[in-house]
C-alpha positions as CSV (number, residue, x, y, z in Angstrom):
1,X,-49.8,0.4,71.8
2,X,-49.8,-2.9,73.6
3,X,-52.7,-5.5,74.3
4,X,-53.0,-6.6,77.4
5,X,-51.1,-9.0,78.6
6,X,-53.6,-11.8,80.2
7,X,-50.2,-13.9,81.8
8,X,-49.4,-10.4,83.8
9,X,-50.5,-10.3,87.2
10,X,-50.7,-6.5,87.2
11,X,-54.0,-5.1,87.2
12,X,-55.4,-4.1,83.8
13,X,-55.3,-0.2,84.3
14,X,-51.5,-0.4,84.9
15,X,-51.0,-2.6,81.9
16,X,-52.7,0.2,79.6
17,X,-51.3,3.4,81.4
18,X,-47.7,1.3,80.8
19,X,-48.5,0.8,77.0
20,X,-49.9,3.8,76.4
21,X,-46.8,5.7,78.8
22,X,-44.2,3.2,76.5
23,X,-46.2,4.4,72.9
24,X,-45.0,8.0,74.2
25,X,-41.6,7.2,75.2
26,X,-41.3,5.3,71.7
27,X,-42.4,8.0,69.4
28,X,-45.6,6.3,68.5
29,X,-47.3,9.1,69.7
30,X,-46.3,12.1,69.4
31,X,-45.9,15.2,71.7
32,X,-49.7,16.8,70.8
33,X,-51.6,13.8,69.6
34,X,-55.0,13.3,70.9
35,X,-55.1,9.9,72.3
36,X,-58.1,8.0,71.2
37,X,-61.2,8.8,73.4
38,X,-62.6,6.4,76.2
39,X,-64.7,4.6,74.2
40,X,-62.4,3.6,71.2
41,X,-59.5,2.7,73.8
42,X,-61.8,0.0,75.7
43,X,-62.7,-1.1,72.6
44,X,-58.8,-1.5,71.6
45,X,-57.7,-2.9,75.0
46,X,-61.2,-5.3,75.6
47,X,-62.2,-3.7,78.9
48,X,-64.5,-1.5,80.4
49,X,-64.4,2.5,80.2
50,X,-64.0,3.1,83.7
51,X,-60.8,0.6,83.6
52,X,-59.3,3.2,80.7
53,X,-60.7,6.0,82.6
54,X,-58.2,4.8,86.1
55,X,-55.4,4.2,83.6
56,X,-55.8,7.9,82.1
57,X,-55.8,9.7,85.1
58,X,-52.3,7.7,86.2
59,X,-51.0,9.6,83.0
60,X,-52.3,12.8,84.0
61,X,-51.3,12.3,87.9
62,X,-47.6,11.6,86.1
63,X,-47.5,14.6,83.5
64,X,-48.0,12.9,80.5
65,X,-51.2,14.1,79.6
66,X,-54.0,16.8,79.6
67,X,-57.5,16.8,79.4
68,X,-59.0,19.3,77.4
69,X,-62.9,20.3,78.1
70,X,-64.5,19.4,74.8
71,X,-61.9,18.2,73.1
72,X,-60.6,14.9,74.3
73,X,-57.2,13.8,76.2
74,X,-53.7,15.0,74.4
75,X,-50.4,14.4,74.9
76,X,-48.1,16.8,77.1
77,X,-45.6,18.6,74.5
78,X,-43.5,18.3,77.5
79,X,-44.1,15.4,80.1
80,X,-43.5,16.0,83.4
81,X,-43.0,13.8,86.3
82,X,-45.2,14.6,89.5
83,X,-42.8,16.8,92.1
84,X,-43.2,15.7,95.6
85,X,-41.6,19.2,96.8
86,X,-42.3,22.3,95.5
87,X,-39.3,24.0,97.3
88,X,-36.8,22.3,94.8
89,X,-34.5,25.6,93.2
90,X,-36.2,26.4,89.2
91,X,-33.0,25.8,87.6
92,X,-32.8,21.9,89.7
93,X,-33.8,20.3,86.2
94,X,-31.2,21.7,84.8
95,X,-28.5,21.0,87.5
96,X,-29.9,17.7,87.0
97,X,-29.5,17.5,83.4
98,X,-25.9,18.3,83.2
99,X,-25.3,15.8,85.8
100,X,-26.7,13.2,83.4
101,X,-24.9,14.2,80.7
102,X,-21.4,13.8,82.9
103,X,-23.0,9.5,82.9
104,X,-22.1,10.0,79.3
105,X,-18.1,10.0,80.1
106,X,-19.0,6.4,82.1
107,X,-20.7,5.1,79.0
108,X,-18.1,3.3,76.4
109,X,-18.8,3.3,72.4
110,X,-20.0,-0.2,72.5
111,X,-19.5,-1.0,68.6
112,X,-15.1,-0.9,69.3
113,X,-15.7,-3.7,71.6
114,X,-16.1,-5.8,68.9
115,X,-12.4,-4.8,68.0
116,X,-11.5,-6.0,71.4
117,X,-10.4,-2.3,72.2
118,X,-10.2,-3.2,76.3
119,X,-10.6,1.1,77.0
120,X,-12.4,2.0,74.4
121,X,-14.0,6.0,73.7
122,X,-16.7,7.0,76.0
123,X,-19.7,8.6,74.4
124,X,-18.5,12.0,75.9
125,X,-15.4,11.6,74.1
126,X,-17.2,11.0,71.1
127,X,-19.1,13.6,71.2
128,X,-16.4,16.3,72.0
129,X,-14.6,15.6,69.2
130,X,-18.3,15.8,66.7
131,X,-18.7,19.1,68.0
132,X,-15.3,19.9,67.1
133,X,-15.9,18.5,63.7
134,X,-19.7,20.1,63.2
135,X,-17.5,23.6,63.8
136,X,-15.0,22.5,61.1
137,X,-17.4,21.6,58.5
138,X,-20.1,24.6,59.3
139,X,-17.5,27.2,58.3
140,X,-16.9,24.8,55.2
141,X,-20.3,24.4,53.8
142,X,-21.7,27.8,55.1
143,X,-23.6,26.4,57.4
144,X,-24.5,28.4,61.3
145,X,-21.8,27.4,63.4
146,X,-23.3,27.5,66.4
147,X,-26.8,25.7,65.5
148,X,-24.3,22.6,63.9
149,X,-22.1,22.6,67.2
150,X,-25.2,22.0,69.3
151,X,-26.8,19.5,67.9
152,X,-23.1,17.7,67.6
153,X,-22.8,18.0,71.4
154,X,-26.4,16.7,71.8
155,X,-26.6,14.1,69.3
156,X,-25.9,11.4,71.6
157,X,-27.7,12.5,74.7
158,X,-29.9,10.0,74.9
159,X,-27.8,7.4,75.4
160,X,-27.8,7.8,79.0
161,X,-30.9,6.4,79.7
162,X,-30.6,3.5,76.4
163,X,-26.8,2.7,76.4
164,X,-25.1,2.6,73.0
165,X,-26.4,-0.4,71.2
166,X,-23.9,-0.9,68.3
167,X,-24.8,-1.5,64.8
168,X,-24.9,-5.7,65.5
169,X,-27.6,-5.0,68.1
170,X,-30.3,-2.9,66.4
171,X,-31.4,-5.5,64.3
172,X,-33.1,-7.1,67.6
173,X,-33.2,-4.1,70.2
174,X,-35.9,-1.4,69.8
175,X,-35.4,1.8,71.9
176,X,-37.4,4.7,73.0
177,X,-36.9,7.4,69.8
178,X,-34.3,10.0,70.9
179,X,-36.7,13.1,70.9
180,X,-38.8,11.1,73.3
181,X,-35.8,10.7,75.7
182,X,-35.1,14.3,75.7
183,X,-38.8,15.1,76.6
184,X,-38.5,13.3,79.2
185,X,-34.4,14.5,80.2
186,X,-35.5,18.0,79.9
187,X,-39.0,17.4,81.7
188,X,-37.9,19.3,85.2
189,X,-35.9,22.3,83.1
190,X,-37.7,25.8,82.5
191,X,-39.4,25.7,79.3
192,X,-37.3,27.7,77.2
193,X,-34.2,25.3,78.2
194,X,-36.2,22.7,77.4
195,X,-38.0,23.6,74.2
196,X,-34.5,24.6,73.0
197,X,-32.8,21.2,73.8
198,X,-35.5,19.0,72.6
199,X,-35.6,21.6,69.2
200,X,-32.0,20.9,68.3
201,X,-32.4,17.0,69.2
202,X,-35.5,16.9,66.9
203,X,-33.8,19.1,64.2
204,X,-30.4,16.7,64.4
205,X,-33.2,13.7,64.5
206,X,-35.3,15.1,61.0
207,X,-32.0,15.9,59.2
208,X,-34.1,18.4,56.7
209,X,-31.7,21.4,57.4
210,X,-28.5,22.1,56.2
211,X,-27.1,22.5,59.8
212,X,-28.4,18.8,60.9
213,X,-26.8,17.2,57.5
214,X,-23.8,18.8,58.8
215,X,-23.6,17.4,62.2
216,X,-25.0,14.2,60.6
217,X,-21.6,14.0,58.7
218,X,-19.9,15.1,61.5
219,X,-20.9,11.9,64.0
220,X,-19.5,10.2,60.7
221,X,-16.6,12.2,60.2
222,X,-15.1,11.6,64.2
223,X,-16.0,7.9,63.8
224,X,-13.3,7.3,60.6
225,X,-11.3,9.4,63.0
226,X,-11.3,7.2,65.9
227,X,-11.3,4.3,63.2
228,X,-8.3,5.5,61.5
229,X,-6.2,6.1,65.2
230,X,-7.9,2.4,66.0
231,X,-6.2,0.7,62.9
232,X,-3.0,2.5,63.3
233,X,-2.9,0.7,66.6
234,X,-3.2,-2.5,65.3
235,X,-7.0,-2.9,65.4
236,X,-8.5,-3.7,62.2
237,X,-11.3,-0.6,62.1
238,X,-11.5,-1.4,58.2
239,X,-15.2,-1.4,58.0
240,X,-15.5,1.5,60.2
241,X,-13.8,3.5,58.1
242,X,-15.9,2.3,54.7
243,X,-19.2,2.3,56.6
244,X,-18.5,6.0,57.7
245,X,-17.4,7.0,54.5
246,X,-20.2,5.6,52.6
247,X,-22.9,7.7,54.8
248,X,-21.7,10.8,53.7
249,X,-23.7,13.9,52.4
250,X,-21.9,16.7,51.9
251,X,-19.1,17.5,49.8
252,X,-16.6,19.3,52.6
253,X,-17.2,16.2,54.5
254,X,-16.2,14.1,51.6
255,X,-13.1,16.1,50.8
256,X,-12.0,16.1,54.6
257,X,-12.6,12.1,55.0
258,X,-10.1,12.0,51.7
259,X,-7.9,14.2,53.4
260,X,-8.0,11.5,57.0
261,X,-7.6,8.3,54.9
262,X,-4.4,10.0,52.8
263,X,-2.9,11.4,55.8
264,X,-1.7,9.2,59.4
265,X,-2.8,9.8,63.1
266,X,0.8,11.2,63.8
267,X,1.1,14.0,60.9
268,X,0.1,16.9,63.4
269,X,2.7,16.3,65.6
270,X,5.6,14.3,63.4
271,X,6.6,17.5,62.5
272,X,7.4,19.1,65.2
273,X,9.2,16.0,66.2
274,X,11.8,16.0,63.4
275,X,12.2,19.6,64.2
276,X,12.4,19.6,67.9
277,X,16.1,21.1,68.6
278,X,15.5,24.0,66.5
279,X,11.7,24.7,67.9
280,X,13.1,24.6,71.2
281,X,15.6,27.1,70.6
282,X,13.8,29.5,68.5
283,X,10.8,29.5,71.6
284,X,13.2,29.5,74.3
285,X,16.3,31.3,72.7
286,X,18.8,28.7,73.1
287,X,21.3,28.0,70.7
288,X,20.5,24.9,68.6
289,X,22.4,21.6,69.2
């Protein structure tokens, strides 16, 4: 958590409800966590009890956290921001989700700017095509299909509210961790939506399961893609390619990477190309030319 900061004009209790609202956000405390009692957080921040008191119950007007009789103050497993109308429709937080997500398709893979790509991907588009891949390599490693698309689709969910910061960046920019984003993206859904999103971001996040090394490689795997149609464009996406490469875990995703750097963009469809004329009449029945 933060000190207090004596140059800000804001009164003390907002400056500890901010750094202690920010440790959550961050990941520096956890969904859970007992926050450290009255006492030992006037003692941290240098003021008196009744100033830590005004900050807590901010957090606890806000959703953040509980008091529990006897026990101390804890952390909401699922923060919720205070709603003004109680009429809102159950499923608004989810309504509101999606909409969200559709900010993704505004929000362009920052790190091919540096290729000067004027139009480059969007997150959405990126994260189409990981799905796509998390499928592909699931059925190749044995891995549940459905579990690895998921967390492919959702991998990069958080980016709405922190932008994609590419790799020259997070070296001086520290974001909120991605779980804590989706606590707070999936704070208006019903619980099971929720618990089931932030589950999958958390899993994807850990990478202990088969299924998240998967979609791990997957995120890599549709990078060298989009590297590999970059560079056949004229854009030099050589370190793309090595970097994604190199992170690798598995062995299908190894074997399909050889399989992208042997091959070109254009070999799905070249094919069909060369053989147009006689595709065209065997589909439509018409003598070839």
């Amino acid at each position: 958590m933060q000190p207090i900061d004596a140059a800000d004009k804001r009164p003390a209790h907002v400056q500890i409800s901010a750094s202690i609202r920010a440790a959550i956000l961050t990941g520096e405390v956890a969904p859970g966590t007992q926050l450290p009692s009255t006492h030992d957080l006037a003692e941290r921040f240098g003021v008196a009890r009744m100033t830590v008191q005004n900050a807590i119950r901010t957090l606890k007007e806000e959703g953040w956290v509980d008091s529990r009789v006897g026990s101390g103050v804890f952390v909401r497993e699922q923060a919720r921001l205070p709603t003004p109308d109680d009429t809102k429709h159950p499923l608004a937080g989810a309504a509101e989700f999606l909409h969200e997500m559709g900010h993704l398709k505004q929000i362009p893979r920052a790190g091919w700017l540096l290729l000067r790509i004027a139009n480059p991907e969007s997150v959405a588009d990126h994260s189409a095509r990981v799905g796509l891949v998390g499928i592909v390599l699931a059925a190749l490693e044995g891995a549940d299909v459905g579990q690895t698309a998921a967390m492919c689709l959702l991998h990069d969910a958080h980016e709405t509210r922190i932008g994609d910061v590419p790799s020259v960046g997070r070296a001086y920019v520290r974001t909120s961790a991605p779980e804590a984003v989706t606590a707070h993206q999936t704070s208006g859904m019903p619980d099971g939506v929720a618990k089931t999103i932030q589950g999958l971001v958390a899993e994807y996040e850990a990478a202990e399961t088969l299924e998240a090394r998967v979609a791990k490689d997957a995120d890599k795997i549709e990078t060298l893609l989009q590297a590999t149609e970059y560079q056949a464009q004229g854009h030099p996406a050589g370190p793309w390619q090595d970097t994604s490469i190199a992170a690798l875990r598995t062995e299908s995703a190894k074997k399909l990477a050889q399989a992208i750097i042997a091959g070109t963009p254009n070999d799905w469809w070249s094919a069909f190309a060369a053989s147009y004329h006689e595709l065209r009449a065997a589909t439509r029945g018409d003598a070839p030319r």
